[in-house]
C-alpha positions in Angstrom: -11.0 -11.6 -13.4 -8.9 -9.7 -15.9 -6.0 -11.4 -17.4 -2.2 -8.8 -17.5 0.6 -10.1 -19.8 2.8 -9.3 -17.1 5.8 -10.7 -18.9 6.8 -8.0 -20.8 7.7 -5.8 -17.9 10.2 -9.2 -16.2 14.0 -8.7 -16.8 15.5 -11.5 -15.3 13.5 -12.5 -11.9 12.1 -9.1 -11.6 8.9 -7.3 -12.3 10.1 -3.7 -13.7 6.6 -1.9 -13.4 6.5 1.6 -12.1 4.0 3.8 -10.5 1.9 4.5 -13.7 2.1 0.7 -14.8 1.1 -0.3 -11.4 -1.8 2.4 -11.4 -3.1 1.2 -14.7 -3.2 -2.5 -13.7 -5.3 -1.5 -10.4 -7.6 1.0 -12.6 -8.5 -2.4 -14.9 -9.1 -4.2 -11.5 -11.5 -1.6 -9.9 -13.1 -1.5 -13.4 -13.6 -5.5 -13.3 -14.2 -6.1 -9.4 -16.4 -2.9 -8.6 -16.8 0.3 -11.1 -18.1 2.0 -9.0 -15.4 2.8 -7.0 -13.8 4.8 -10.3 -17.0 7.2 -10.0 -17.8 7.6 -6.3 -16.2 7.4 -2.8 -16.4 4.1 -1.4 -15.1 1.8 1.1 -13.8 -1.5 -0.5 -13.8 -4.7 1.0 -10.4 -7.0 1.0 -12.8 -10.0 2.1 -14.5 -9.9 -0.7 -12.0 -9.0 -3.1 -9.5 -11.7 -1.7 -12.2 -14.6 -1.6 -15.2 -13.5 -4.1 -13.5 -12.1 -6.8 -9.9 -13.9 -6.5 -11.1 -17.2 -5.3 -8.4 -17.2 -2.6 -9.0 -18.9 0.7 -8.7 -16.5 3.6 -7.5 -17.5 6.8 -6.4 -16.0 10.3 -3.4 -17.2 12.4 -0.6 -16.1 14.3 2.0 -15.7 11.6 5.1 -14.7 14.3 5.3 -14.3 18.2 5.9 -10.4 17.5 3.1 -9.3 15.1 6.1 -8.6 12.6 4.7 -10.2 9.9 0.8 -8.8 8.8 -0.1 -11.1 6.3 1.3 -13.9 3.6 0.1 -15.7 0.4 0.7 -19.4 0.4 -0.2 -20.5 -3.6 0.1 -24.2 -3.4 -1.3 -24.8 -0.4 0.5 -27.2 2.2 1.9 -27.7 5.2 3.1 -24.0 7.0 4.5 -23.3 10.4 2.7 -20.6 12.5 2.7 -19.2 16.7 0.8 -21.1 19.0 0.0 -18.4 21.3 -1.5 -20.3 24.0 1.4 -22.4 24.0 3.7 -20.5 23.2 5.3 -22.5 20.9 5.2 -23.4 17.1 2.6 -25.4 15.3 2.3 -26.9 11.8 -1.4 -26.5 9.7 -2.5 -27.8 6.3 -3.7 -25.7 3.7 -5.9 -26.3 0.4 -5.2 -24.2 -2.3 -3.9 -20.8 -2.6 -4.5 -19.0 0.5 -4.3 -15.3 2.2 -3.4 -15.0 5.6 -3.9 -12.3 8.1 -2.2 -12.2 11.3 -4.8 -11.9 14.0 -3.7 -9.2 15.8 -5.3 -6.9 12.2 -8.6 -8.6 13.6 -8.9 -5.4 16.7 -11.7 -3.1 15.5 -8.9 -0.6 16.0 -6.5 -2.2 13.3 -9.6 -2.3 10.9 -7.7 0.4 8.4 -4.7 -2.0 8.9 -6.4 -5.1 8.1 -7.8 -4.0 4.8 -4.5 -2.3 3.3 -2.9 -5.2 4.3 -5.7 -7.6 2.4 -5.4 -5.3 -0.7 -1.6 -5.4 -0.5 -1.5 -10.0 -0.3 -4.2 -9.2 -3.2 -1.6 -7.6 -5.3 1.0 -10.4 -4.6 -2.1 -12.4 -6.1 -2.2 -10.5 -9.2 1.2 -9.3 -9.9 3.8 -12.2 -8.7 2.5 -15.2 -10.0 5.2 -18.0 -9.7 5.1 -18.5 -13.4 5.4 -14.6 -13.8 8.6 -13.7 -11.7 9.8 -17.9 -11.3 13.2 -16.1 -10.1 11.3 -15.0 -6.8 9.9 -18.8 -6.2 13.0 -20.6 -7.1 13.1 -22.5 -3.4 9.2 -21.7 -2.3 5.8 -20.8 -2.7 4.9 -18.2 -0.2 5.5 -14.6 0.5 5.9 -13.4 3.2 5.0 -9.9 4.4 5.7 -7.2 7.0 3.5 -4.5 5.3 4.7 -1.2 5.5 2.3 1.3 4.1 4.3 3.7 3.3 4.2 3.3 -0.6 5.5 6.1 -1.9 8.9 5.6 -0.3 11.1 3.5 -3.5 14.8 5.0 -3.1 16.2 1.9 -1.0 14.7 -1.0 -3.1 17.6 -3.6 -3.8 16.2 -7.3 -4.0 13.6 -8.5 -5.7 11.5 -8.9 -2.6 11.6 -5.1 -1.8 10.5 -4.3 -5.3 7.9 -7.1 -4.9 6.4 -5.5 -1.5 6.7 -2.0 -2.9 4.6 -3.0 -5.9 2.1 -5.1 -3.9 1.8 -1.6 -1.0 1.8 0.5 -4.0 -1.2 -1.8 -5.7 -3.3 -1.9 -2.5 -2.9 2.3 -2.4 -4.3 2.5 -5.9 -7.2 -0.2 -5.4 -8.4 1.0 -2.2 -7.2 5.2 -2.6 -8.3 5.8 -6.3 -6.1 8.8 -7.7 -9.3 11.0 -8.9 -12.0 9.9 -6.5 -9.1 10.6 -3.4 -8.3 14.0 -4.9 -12.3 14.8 -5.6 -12.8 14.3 -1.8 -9.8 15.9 -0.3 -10.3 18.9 -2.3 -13.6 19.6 -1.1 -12.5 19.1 2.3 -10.0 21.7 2.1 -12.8 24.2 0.7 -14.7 23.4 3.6 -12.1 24.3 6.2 -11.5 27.5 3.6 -8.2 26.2 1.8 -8.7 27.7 -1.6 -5.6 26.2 -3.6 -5.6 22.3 -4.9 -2.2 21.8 -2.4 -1.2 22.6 0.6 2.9 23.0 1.7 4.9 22.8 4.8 5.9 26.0 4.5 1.9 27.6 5.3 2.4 26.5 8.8 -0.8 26.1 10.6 -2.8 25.4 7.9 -1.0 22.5 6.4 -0.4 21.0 9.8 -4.5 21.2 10.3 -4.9 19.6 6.7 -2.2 17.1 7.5 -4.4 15.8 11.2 -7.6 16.0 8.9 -7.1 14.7 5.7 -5.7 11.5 6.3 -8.6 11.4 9.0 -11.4 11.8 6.7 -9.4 9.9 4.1 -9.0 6.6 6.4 -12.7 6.6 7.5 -14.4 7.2 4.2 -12.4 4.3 2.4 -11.7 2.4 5.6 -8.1 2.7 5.4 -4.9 3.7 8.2 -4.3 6.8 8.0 -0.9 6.3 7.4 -2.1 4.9 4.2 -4.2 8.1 3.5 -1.8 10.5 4.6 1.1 8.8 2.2 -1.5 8.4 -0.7 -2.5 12.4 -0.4 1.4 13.3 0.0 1.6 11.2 -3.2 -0.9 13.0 -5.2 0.7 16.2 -4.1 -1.9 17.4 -2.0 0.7 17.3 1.0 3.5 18.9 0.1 6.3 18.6 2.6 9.3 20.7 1.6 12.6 20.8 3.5 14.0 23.9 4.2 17.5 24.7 2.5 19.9 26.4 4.9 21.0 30.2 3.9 24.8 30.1 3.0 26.6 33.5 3.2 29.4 34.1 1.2 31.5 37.2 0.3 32.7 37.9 -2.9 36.1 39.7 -3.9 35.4 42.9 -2.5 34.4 41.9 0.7 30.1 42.1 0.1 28.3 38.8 1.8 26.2 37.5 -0.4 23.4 34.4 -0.1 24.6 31.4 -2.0 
């Protein structure tokens, strides 16, 4: 496993890494855990990264009576409070060691895509917030606790330290299991197929970017076993969707009377 002197990017109980620090980190992991995924399109596995490569135990419970929370990383092991379904009530279990959780409801053959952002994105935790790393985080515990929200590329309303932590561990799980060149490689030659000529697509070419934007995330999601809201935030990322807004036409008139468009 690769070692990261992550303390040079802490200021005060914070982890200050951006997008390109974040990408490098993951690049070094991929090149590590499974090279090949740097060179060709492949679906990882969070199982195996979690448990083969980490050394974490993995285990499946019913982390809330609402499926609000997808996964968490326990580091010390100990005792933990979880939903007894059947009962609905609360129960206590034991556990050795640092452990990943997954709330059951990701096990549905359906959530699959879910399930393995979400093991990427407890991975990152792993990696990036160590205890000793960010101790500010783990002042009064030793468990995260997450409500993954895939959408990565969203960072204007960060305030406290744990949405910076969850934005980093999303953004980590996008770059491990949605490799910048190899995602770009593929969705480009989709769009040649379905005769898109340019690198990019916009809002403003109507049908065509509302086909790419039903497609490529599809395509996306199934070759790298993903959600597609993972894939379709990962390609809007790259700039390969490019969603613009349009700016309302002003009309003005000048001195003399002549409107004008401000």
């Amino acid at each position: 496993m690769v070692d990261f002197d992550l303390q040079r990017y802490r200021k005060g109980s914070r982890l200050m890494l951006s997008k390109r620090d974040i990408e490098t980190i993951a690049d070094a992991v991929l090149q590590d855990f499974k090279p090949q995924a740097l060179k060709d399109p492949i679906a990882l596995s969070a199982d195996e990264f979690l448990e083969q490569y980490l050394g974490c135990h993995l285990r499946y419970e019913n982390l809330s009576n609402n499926g609000s929370i997808l996964g968490m990383v326990v580091y010390n092991g100990g005792k933990l409070i979880v939903y007894d379904k059947d009962n609905d009530n609360i129960e206590e279990i034991f556990l050795r060691g640092k452990t990943v959780l997954i709330d059951n409801l990701l096990l549905a053959e359906e959530q699959r895509g879910r399930y393995e952002f979400t093991g990427f994105h407890e991975g990152g935790h792993c990696i990036l917030h160590q205890p000793e790393t960010v101790s500010g985080f783990f002042d009064h515990r030793k468990t995260i606790v997450c409500r993954t929200s895939e959408t990565f590329a969203k960072f204007k309303n960060l305030t406290t330290d744990e949405d910076w932590a969850e934005w980093q561990a999303d953004y980590f799980s996008a770059c491990m299991k949605l490799p910048r060149r190899i995602v770009r490689m593929v969705a480009i030659d989709a769009m040649r197929g379905i005769g898109v000529k340019k690198d990019c697509v916009t809002s403003y070419e109507r049908d065509v970017y509302r086909e790419c934007c039903e497609y490529l995330p599809r395509l996306i999601a199934s070759i790298f076993t993903t959600s597609r809201t993972a894939a379709k935030y990962r390609l809007m990322e790259l700039k390969i969707l490019k969603e613009k807004r349009v700016q309302p036409i002003v009309f003005q008139k000048n001195s003399e009377g002549v409107e004008y468009v401000c």
